[in-house]
mmCIF file of the N, C-alpha and C atoms, coordinates in Angstrom:
data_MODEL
# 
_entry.id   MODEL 
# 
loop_
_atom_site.group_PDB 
_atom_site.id 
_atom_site.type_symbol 
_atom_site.label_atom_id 
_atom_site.label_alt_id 
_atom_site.label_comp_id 
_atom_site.label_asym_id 
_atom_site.label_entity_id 
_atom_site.label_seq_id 
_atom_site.pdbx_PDB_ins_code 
_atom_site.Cartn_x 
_atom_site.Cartn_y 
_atom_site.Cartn_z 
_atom_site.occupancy 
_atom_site.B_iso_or_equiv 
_atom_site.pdbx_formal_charge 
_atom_site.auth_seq_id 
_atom_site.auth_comp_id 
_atom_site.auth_asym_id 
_atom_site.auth_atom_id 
_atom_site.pdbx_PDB_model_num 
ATOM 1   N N  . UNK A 1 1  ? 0.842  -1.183 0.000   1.00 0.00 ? 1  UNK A N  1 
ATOM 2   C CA . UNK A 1 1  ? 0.000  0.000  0.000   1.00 0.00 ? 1  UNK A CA 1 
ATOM 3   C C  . UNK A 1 1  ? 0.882  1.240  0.000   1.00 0.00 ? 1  UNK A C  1 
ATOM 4   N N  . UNK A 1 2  ? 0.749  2.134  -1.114  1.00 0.00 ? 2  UNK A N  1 
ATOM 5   C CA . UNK A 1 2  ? 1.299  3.529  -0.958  1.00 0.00 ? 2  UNK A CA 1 
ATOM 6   C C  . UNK A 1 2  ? 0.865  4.562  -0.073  1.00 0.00 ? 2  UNK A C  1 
ATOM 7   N N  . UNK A 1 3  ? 1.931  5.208  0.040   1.00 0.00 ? 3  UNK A N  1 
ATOM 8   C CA . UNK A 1 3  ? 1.121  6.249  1.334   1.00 0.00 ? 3  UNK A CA 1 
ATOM 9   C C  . UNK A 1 3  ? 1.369  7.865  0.239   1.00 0.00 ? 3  UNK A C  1 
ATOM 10  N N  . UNK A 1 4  ? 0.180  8.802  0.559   1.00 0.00 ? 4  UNK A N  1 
ATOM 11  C CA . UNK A 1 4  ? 0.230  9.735  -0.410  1.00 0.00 ? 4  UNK A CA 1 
ATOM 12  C C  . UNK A 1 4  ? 0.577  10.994 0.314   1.00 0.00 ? 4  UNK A C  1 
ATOM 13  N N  . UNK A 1 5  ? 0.644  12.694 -0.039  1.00 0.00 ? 5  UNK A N  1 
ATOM 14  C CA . UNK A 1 5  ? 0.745  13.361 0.634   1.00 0.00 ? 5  UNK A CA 1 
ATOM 15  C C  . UNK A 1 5  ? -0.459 14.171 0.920   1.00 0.00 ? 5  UNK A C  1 
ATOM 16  N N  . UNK A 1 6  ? -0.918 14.564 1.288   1.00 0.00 ? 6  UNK A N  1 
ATOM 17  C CA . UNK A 1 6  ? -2.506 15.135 1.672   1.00 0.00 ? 6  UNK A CA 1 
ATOM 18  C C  . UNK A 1 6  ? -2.617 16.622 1.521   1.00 0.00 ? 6  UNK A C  1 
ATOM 19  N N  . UNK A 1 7  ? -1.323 17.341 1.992   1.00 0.00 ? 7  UNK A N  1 
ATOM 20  C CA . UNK A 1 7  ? -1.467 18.800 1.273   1.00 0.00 ? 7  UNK A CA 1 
ATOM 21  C C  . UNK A 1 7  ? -0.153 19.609 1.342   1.00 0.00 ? 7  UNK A C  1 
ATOM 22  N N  . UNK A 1 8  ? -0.171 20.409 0.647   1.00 0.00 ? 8  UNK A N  1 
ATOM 23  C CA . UNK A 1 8  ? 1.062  21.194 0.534   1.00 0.00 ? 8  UNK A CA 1 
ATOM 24  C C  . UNK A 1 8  ? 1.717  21.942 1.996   1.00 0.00 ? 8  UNK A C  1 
ATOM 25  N N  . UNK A 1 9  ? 2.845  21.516 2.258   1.00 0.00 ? 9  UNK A N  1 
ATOM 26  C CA . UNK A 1 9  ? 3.533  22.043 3.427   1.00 0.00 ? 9  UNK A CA 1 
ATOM 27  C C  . UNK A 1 9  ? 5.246  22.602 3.100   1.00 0.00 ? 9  UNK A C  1 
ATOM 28  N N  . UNK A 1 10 ? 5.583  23.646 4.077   1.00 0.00 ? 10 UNK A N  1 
ATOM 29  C CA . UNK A 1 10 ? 6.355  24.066 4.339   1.00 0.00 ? 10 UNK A CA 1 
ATOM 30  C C  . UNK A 1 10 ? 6.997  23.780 5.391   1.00 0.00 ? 10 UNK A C  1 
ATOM 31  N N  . UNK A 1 11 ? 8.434  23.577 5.677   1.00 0.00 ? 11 UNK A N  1 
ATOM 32  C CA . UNK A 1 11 ? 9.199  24.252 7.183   1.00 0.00 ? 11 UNK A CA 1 
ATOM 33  C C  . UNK A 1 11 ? 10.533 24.328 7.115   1.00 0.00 ? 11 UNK A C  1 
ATOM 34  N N  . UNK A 1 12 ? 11.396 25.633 7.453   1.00 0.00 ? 12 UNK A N  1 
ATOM 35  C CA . UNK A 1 12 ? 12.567 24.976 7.312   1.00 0.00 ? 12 UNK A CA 1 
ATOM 36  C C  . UNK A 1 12 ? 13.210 25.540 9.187   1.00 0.00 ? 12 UNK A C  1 
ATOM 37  N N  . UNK A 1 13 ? 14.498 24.986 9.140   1.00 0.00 ? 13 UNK A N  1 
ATOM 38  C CA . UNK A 1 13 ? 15.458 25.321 10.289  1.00 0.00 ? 13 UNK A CA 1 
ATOM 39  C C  . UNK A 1 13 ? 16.883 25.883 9.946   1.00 0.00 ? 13 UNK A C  1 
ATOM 40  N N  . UNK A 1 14 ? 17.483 26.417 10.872  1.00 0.00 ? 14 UNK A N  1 
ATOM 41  C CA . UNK A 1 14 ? 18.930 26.840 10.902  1.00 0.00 ? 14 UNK A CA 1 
ATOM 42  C C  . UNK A 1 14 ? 19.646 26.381 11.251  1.00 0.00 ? 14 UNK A C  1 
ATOM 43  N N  . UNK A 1 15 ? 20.552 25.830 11.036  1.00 0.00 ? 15 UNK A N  1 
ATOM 44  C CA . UNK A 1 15 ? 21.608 25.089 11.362  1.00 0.00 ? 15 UNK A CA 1 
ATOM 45  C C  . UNK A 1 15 ? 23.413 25.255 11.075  1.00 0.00 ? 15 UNK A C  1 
ATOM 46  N N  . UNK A 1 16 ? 23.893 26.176 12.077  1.00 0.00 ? 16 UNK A N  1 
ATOM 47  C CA . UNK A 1 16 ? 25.294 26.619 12.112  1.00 0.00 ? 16 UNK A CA 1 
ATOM 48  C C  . UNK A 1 16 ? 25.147 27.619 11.038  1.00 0.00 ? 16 UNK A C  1 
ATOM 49  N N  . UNK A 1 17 ? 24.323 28.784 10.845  1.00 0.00 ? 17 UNK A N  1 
ATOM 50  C CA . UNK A 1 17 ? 24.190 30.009 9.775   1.00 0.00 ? 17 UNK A CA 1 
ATOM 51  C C  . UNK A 1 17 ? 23.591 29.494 8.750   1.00 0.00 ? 17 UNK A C  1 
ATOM 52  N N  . UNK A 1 18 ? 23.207 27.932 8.602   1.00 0.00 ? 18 UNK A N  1 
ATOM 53  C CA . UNK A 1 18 ? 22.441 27.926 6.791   1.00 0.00 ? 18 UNK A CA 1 
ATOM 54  C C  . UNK A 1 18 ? 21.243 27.500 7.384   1.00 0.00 ? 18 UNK A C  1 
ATOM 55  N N  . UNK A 1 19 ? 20.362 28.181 6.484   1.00 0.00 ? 19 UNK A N  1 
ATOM 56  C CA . UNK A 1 19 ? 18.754 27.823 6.080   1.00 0.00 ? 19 UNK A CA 1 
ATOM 57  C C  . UNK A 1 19 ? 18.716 27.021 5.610   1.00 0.00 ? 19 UNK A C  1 
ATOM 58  N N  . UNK A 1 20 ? 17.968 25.480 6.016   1.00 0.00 ? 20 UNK A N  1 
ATOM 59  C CA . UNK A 1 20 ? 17.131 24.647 5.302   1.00 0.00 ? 20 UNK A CA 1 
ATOM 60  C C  . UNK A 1 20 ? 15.551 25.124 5.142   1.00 0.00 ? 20 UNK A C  1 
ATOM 61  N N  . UNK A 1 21 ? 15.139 24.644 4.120   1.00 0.00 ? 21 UNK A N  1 
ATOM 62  C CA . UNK A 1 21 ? 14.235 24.806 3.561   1.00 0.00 ? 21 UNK A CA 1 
ATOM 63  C C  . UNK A 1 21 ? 13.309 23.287 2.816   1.00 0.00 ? 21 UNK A C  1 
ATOM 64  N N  . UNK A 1 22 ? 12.279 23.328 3.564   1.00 0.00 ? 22 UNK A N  1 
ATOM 65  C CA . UNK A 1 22 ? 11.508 21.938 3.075   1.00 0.00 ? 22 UNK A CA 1 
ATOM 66  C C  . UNK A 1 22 ? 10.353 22.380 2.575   1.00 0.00 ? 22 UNK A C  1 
ATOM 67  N N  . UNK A 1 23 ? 9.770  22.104 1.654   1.00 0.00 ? 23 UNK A N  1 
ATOM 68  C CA . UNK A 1 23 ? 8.419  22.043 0.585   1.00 0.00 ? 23 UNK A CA 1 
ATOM 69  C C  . UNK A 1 23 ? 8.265  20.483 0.060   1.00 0.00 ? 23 UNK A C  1 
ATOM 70  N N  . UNK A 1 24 ? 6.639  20.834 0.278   1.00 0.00 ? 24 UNK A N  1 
ATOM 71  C CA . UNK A 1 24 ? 6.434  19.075 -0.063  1.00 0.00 ? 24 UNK A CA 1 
ATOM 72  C C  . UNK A 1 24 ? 5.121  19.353 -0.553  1.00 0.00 ? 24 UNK A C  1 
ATOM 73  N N  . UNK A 1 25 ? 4.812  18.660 -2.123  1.00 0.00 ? 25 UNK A N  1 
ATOM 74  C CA . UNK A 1 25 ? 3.865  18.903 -2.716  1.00 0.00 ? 25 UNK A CA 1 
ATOM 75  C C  . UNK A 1 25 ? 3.320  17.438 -3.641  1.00 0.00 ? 25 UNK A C  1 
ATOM 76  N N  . UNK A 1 26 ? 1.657  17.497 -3.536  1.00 0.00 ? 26 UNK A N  1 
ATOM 77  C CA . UNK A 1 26 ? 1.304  16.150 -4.277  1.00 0.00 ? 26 UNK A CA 1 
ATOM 78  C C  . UNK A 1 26 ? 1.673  16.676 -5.536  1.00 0.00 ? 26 UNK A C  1 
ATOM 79  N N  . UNK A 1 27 ? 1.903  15.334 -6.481  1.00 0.00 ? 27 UNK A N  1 
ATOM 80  C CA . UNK A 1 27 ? 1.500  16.103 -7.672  1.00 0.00 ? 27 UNK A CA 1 
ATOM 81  C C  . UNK A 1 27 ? 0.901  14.670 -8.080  1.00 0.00 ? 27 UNK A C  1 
ATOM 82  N N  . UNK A 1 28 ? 0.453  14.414 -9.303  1.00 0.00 ? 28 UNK A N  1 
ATOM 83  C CA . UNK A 1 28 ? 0.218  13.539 -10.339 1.00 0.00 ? 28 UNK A CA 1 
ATOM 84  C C  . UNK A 1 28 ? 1.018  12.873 -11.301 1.00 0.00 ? 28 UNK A C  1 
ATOM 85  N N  . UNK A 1 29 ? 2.193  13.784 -12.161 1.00 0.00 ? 29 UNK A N  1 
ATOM 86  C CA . UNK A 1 29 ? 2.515  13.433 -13.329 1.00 0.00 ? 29 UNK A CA 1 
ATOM 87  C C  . UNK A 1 29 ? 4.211  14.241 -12.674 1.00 0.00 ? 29 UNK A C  1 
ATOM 88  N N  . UNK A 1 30 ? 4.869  13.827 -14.180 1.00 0.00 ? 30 UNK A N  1 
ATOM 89  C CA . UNK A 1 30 ? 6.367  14.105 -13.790 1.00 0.00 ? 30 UNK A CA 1 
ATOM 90  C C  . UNK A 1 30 ? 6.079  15.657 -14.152 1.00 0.00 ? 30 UNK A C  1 
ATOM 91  N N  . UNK A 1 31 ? 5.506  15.931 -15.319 1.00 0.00 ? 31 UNK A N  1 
ATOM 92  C CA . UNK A 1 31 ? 5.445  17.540 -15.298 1.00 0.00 ? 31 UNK A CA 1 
ATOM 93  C C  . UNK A 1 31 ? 4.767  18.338 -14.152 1.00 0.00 ? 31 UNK A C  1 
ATOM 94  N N  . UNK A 1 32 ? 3.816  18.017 -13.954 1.00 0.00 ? 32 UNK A N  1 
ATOM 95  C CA . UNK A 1 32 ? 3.366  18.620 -12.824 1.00 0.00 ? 32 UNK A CA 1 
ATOM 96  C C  . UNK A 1 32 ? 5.019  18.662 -11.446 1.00 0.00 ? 32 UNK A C  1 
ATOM 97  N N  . UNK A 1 33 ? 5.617  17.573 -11.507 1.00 0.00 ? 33 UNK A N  1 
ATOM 98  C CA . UNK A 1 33 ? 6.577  17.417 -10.401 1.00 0.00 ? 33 UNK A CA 1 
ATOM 99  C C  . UNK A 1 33 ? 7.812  18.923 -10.930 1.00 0.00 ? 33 UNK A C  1 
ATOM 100 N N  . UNK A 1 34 ? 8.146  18.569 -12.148 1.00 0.00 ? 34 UNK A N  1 
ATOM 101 C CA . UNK A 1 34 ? 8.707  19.060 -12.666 1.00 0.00 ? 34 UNK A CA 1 
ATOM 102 C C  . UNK A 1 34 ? 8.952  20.640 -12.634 1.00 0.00 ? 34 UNK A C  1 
ATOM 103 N N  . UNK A 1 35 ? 7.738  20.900 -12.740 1.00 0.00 ? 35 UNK A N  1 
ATOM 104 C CA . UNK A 1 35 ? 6.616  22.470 -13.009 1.00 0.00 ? 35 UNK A CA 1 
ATOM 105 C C  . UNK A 1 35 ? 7.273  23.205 -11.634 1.00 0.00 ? 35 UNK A C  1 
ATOM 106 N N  . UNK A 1 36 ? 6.524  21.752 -10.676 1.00 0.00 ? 36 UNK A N  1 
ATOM 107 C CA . UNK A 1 36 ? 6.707  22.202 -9.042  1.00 0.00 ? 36 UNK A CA 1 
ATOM 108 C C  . UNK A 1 36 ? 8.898  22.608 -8.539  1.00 0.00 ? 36 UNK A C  1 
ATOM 109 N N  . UNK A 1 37 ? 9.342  21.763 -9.193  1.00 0.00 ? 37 UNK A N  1 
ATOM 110 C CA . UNK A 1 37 ? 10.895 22.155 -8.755  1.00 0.00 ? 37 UNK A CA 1 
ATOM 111 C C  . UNK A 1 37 ? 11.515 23.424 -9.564  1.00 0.00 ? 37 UNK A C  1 
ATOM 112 N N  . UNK A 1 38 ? 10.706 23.770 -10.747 1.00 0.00 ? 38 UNK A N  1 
ATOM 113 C CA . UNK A 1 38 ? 11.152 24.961 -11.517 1.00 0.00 ? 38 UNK A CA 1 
ATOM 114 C C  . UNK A 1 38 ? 10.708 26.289 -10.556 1.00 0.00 ? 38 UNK A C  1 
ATOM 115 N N  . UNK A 1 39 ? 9.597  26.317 -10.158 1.00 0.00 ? 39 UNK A N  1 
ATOM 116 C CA . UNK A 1 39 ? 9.019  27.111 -9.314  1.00 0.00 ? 39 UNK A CA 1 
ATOM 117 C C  . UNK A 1 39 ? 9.463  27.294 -7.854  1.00 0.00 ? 39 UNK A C  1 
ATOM 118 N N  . UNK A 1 40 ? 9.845  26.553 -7.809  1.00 0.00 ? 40 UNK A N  1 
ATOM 119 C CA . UNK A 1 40 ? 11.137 26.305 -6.001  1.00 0.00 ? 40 UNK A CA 1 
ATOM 120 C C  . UNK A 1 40 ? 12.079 27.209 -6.399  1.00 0.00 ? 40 UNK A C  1 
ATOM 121 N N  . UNK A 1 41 ? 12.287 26.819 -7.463  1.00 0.00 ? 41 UNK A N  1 
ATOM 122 C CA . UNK A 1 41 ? 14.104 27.238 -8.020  1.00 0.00 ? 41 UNK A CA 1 
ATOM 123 C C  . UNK A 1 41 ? 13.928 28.872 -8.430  1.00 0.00 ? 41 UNK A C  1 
ATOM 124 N N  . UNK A 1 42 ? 13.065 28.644 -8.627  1.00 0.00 ? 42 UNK A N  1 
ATOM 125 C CA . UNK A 1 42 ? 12.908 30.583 -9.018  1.00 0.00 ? 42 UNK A CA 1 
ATOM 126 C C  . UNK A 1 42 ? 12.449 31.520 -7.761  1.00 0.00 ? 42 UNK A C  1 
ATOM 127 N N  . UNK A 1 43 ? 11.646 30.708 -7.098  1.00 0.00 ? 43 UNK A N  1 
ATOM 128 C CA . UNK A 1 43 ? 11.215 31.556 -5.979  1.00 0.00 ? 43 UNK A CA 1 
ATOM 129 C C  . UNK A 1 43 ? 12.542 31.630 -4.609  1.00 0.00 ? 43 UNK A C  1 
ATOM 130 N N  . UNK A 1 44 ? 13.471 30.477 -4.706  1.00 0.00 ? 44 UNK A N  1 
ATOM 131 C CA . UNK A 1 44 ? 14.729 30.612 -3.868  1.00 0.00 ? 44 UNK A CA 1 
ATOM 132 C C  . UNK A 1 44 ? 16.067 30.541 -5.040  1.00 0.00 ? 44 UNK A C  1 
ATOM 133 N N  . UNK A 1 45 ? 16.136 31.347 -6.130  1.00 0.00 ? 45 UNK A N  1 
ATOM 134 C CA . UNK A 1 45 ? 17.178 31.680 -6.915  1.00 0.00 ? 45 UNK A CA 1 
ATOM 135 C C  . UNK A 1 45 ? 18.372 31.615 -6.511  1.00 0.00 ? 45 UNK A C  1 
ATOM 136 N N  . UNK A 1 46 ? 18.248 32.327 -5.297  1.00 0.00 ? 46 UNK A N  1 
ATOM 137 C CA . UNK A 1 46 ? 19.603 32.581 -5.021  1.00 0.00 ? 46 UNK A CA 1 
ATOM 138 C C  . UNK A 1 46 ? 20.464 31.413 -3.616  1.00 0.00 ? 46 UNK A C  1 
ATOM 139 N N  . UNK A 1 47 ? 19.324 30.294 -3.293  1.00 0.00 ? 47 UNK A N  1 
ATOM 140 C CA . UNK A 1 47 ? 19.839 28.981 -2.780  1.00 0.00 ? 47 UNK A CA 1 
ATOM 141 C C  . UNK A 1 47 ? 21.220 28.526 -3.662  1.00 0.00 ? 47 UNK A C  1 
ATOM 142 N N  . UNK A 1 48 ? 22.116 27.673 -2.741  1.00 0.00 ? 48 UNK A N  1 
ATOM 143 C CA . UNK A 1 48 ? 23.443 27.207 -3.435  1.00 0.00 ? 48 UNK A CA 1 
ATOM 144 C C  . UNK A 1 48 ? 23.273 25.803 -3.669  1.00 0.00 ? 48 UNK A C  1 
ATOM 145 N N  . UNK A 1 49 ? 21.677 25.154 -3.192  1.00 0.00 ? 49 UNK A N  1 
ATOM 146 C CA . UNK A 1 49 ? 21.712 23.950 -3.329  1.00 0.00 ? 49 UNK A CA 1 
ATOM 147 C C  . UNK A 1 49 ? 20.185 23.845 -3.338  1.00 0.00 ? 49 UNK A C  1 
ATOM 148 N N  . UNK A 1 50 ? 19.267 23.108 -4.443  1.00 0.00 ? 50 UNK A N  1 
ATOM 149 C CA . UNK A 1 50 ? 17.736 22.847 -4.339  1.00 0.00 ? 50 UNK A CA 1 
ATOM 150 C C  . UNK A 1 50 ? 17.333 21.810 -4.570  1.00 0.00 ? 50 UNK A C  1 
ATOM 151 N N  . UNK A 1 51 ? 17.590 20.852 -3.770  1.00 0.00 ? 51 UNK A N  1 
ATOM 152 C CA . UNK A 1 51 ? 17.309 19.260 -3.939  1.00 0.00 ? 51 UNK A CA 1 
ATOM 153 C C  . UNK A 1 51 ? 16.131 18.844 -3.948  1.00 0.00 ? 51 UNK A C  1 
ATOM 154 N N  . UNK A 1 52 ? 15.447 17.707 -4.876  1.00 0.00 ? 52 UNK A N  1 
ATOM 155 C CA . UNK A 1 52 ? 14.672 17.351 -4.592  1.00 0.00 ? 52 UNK A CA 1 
ATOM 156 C C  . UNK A 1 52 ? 14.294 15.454 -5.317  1.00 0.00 ? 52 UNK A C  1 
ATOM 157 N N  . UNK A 1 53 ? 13.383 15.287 -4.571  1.00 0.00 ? 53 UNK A N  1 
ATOM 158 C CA . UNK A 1 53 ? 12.790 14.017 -4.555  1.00 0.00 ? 53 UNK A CA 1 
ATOM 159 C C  . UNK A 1 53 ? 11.251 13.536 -4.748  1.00 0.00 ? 53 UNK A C  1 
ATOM 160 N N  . UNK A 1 54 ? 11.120 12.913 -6.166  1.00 0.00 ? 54 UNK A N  1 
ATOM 161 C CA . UNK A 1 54 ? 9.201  12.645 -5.784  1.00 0.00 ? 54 UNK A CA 1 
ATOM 162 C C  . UNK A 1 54 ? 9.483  11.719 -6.510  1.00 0.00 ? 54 UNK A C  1 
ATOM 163 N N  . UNK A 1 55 ? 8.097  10.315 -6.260  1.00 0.00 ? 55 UNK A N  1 
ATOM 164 C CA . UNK A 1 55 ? 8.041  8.985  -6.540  1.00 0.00 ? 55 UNK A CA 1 
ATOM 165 C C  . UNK A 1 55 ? 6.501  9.110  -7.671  1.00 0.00 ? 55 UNK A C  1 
ATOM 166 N N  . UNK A 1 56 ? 5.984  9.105  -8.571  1.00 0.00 ? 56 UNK A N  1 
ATOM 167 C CA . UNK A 1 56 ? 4.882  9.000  -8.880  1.00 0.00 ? 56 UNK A CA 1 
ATOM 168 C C  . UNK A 1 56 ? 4.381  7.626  -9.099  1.00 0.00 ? 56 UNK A C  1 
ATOM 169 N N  . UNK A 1 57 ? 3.192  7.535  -8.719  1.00 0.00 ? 57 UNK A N  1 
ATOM 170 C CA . UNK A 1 57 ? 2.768  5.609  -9.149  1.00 0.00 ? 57 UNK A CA 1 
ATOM 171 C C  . UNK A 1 57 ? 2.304  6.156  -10.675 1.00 0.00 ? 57 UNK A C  1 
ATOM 172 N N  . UNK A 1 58 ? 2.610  5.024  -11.810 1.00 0.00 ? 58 UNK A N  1 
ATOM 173 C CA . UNK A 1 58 ? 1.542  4.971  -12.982 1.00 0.00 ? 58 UNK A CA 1 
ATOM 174 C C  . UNK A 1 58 ? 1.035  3.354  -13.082 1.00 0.00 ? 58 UNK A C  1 
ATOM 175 N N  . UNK A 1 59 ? 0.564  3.555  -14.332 1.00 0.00 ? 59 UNK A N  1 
ATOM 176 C CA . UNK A 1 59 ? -0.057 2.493  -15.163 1.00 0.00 ? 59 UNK A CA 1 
ATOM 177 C C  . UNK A 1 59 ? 0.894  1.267  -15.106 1.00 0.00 ? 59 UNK A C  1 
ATOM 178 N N  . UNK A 1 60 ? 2.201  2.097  -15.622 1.00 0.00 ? 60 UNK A N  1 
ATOM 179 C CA . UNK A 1 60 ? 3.476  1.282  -16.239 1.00 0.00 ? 60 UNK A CA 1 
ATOM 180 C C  . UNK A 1 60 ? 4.482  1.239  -14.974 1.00 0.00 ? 60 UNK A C  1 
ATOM 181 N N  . UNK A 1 61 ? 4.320  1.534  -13.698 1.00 0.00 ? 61 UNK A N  1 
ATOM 182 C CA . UNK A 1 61 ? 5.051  1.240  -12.567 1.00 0.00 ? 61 UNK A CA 1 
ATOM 183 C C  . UNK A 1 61 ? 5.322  2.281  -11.683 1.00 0.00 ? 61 UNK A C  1 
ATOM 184 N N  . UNK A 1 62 ? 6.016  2.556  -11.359 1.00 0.00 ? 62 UNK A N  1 
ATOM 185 C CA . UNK A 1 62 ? 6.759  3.772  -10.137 1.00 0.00 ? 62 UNK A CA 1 
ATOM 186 C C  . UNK A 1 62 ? 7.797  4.293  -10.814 1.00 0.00 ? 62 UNK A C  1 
ATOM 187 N N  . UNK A 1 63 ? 7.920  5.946  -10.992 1.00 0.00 ? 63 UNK A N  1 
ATOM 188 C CA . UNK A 1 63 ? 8.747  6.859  -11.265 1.00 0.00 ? 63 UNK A CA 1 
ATOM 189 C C  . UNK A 1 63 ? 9.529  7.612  -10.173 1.00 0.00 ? 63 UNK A C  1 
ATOM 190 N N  . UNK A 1 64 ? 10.441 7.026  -9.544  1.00 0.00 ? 64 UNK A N  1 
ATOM 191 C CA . UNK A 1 64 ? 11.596 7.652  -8.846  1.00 0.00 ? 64 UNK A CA 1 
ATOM 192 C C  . UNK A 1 64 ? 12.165 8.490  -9.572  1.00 0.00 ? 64 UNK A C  1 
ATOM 193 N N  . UNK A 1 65 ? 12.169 10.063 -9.077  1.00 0.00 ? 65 UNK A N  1 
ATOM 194 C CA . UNK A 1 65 ? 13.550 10.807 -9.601  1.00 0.00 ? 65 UNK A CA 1 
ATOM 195 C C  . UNK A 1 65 ? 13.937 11.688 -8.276  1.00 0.00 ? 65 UNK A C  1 
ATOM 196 N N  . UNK A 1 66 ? 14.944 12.096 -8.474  1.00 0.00 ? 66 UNK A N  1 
ATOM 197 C CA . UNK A 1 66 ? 15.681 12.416 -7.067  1.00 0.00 ? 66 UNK A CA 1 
ATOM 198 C C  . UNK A 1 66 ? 16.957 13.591 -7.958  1.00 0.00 ? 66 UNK A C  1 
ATOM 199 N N  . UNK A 1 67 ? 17.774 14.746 -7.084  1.00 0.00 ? 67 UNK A N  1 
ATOM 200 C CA . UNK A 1 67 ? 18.521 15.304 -7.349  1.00 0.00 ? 67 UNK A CA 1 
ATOM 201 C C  . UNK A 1 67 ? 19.300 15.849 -5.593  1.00 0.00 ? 67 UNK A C  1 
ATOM 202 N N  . UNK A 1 68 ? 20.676 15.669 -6.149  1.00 0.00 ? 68 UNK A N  1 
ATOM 203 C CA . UNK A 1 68 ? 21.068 16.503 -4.539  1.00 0.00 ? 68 UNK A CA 1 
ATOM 204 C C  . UNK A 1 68 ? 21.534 17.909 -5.044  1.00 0.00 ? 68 UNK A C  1 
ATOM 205 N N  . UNK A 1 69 ? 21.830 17.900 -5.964  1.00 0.00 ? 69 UNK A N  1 
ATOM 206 C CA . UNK A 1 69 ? 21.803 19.502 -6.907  1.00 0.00 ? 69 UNK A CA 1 
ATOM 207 C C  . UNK A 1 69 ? 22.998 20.124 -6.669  1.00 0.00 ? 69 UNK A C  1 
ATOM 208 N N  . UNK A 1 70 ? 23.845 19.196 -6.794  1.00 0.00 ? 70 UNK A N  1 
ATOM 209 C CA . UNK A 1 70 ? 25.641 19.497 -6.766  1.00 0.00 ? 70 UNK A CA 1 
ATOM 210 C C  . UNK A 1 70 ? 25.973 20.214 -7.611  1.00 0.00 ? 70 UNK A C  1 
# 
């Protein structure tokens, strides 16, 4: 059984002078995922690092993609 996300959240912490920053969003499709990390990336431009991670279920199996944004 998959477990899903239920709604869009925020939080981040400080840790030794750097900001983390967490956003977590459902989506459906890889574009929609996609859409969602372009829009991270513009709204924190000036981050030195914008990682991210989403799993989508389909038809044809499970879509893992992941970045640590080195």
């Amino acid at each position: 059984m998959f477990k899903t996300i239920k709604e869009s959240v925020s939080g981040e912490i400080v840790e030794k002078k750097s900001k983390f920053i967490a956003n977590v969003f459902y989506v459906e499709t890889v574009e929609e995922a996609e859409n969602k990390i372009k829009e991270v990336s513009r709204k924190y431009f000036d981050s030195k690092h914008n990682c991210y991670a989403f799993s989508i279920y389909t038809e044809n199996g499970l879509i893992n993609r992941f970045s640590d944004n080195r």
